[in-house]
C-alpha positions in Angstrom: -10.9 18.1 2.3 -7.7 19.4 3.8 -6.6 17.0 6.6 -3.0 16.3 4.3 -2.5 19.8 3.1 1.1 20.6 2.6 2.4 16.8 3.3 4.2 15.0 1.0 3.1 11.2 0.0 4.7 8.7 -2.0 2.6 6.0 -3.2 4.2 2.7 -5.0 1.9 0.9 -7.7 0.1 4.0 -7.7 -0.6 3.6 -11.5 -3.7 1.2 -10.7 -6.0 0.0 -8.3 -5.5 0.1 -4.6 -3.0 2.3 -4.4 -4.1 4.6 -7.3 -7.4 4.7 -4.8 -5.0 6.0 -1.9 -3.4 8.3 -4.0 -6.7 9.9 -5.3 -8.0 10.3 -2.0 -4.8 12.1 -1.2 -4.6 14.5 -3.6 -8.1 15.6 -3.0 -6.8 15.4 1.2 -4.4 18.3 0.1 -1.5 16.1 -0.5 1.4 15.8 -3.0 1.8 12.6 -4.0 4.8 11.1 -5.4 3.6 7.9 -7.9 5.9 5.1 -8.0 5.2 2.5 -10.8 6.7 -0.1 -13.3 4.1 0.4 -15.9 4.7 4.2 -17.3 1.7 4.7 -19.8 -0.4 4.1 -17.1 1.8 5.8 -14.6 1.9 8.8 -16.8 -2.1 8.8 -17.4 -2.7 8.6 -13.6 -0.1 11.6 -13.2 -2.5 13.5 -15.9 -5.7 12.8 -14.1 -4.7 13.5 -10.5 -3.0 16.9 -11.9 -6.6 17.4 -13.2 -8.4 17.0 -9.9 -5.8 20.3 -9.0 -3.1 18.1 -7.3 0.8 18.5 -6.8 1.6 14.8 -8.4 5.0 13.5 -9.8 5.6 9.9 -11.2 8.2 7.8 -11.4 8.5 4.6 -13.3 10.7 2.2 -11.7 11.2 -1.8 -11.2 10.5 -2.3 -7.7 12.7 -5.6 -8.2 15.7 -3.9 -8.3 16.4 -3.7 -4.8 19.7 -1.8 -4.9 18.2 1.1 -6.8 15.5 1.5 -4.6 17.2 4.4 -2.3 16.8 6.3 -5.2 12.9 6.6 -5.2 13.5 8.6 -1.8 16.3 11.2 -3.4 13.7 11.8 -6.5 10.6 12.3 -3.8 12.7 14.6 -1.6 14.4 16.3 -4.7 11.1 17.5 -6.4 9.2 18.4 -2.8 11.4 19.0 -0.5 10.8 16.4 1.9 8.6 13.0 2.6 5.9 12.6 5.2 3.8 9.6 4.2 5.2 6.3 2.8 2.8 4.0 1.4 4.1 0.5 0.3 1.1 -0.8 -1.5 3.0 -2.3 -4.8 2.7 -6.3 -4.6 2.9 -9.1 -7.5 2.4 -12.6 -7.3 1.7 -15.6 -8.9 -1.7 -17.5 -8.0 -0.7 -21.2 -7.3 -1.6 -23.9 -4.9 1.1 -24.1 -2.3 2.8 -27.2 -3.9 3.1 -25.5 -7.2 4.8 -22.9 -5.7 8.3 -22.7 -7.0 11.2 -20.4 -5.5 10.6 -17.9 -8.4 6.8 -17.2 -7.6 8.1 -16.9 -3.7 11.2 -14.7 -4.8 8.7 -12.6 -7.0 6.1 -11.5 -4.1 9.2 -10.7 -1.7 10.7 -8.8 -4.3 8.0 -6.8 -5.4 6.3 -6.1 -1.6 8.5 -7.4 1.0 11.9 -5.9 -0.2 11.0 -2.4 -1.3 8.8 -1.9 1.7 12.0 -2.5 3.9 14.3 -0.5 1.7 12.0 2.1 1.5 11.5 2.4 5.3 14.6 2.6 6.1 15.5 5.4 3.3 12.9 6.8 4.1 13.1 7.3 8.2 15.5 10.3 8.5 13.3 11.9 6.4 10.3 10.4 8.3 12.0 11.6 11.8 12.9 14.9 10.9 8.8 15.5 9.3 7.5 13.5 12.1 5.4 11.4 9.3 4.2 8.2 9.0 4.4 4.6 7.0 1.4 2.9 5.9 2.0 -0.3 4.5 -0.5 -3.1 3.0 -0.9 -6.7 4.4 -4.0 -8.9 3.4 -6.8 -11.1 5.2 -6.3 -13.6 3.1 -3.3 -14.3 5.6 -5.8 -14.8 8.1 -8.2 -16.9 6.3 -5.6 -18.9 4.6 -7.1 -18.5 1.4 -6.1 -21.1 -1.3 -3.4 -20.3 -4.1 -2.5 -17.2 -2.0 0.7 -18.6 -0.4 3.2 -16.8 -1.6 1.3 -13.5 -1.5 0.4 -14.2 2.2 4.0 -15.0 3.0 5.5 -11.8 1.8 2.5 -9.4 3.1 2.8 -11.0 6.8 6.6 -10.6 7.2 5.7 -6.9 6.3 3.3 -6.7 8.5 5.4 -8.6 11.5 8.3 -5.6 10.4 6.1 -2.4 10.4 5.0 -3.9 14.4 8.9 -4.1 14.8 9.2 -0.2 13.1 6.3 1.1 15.2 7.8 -0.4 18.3 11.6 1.3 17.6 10.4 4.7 15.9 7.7 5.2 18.1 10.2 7.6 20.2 10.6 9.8 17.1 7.3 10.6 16.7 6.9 8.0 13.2 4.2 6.1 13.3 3.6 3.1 11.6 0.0 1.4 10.4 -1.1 -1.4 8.3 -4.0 -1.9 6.0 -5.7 -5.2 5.3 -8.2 -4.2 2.3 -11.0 -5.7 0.0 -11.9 -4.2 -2.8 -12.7 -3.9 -6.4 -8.8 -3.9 -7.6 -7.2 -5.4 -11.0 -5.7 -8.3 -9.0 -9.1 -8.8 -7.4 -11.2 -9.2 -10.5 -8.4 -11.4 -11.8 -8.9 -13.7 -9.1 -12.4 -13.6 -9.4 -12.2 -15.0 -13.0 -10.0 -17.7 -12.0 -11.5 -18.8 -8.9 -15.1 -17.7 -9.2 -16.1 -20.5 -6.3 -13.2 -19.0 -3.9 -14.2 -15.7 -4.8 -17.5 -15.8 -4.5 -17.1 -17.7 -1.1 -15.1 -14.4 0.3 -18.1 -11.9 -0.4 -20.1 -14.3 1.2 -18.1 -13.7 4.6 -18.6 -9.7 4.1 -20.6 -8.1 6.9 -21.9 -5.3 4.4 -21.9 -7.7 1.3 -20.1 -5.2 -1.2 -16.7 -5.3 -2.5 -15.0 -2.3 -1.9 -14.1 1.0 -3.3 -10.7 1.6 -4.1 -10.7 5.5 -3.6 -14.4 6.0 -1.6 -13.3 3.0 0.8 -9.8 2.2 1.2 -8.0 5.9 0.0 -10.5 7.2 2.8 -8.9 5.3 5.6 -5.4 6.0 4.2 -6.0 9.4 4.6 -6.9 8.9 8.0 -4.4 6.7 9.4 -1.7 9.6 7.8 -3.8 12.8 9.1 -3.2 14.6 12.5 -6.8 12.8 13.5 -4.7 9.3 13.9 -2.0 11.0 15.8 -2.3 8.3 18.6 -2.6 5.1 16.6 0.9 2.9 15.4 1.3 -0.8 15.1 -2.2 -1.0 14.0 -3.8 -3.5 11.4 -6.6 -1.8 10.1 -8.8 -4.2 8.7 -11.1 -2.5 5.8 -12.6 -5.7 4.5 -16.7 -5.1 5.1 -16.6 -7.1 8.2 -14.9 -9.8 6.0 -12.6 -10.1 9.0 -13.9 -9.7 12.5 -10.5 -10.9 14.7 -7.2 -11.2 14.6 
């Protein structure tokens, strides 16, 4: 496949699941891909394998936490290609707690870690994003939607970045950015985590899943990455994409 040939993509927490799906199913779209990711063994052995598939892939290990560094992931993209096309704020840790038990440090850890760099980012990113006429995709959850328990502070930070990239497709609509979200399910780390600590709640969600499989990182979710950032969704911004199964059927 060739629908992201010659575009430039950076990808945070692009070392593992979700977003290592995305970035697969980019490099083998034609992309280069820029990996962004605290955890540099596995950063580095994602770099390795994606350069094996043929691809034109750089990593960077960095702590998305530290807010006032974060400008320089978009100098070190645009440095070693050139330019930036596709933004892909997929990088998100939380803690798992009943609402309750939620302290200010589990809050203060999903914003930092999702909400925060996807707002710096954007907004380093957008003269570059302007002047290639790309695109953001950024990641937001149905668990938002069906308030699932122990997911509070998670669903806090992904819905205030998905009410911000509405805002961003609404102001930099003119310059020919778009701006989509994805809400996915599948077969990620944090996933299989959850499912061994909350089996029942878990086992309740593939229960509301239209085609009753969990999905594919790469096969699933990479695939519609690639098409919300390809010439083929040239007309779509502000979107939720929801690819869940049918897990969520309205929004």
């Amino acid at each position: 496949m060739t629908e992201l040939s010659s575009k430039v993509a950076i990808v945070t927490g692009g070392a593992r699941g979700v977003a290592k799906g995305v970035a697969t199913a980019f490099v083998k779209a034609g992309a280069k891909v820029f990996i962004v990711d605290r955890e540099e063994d596995l950063g580095r052995a994602t770099e390795t394998e994606l350069r094996a598939l043929g691809g034109d892939v750089a990593f960077l290990s960095f702590d998305l936490s530290r807010r006032d560094d974060l400008p320089r992931i978009i100098d070190a993209a645009v440095n070693r290609f050139g330019g930036i096309d596709i933004l892909v704020n997929a990088a998100q840790a939380s803690a798992q707690l009943m609402l309750a038990e939620t302290d200010n440090a589990a809050m203060e850890l999903a914003f930092d870690t999702g909400f925060w760099p996807s707002f710096v980012l954007m907004r380093t990113a957008y003269p570059h994003l302007v002047k290639s006429r790309g695109c953001v995709i950024n990641f937001a959850t149905g668990a938002a939607f069906d308030a699932i328990p122990t997911q509070g502070s998670y669903v806090a930070a992904k819905e205030a970045i998905r009410a911000m990239s509405r805002v961003a497709a609404s102001e930099w609509g003119p310059q020919g950015v778009r701006v989509n979200m994805i809400c996915p399910f599948a077969n990620s780390p944090g996933v299989q985590i959850w499912a061994e600590h909350f089996p029942d709640a878990y086992n309740m969600q593939i229960e509301k899943v239209a085609l009753r499989r969990i999905g594919d990182c790469e096969k699933d979710i990479g695939a519609a990455a690639v098409f919300l950032a390809s010439d083929a969704a040239g007309y779509i911004t502000g979107h939720t994409l929801m690819v869940d199964g049918g897990q969520t059927k309205a929004f």
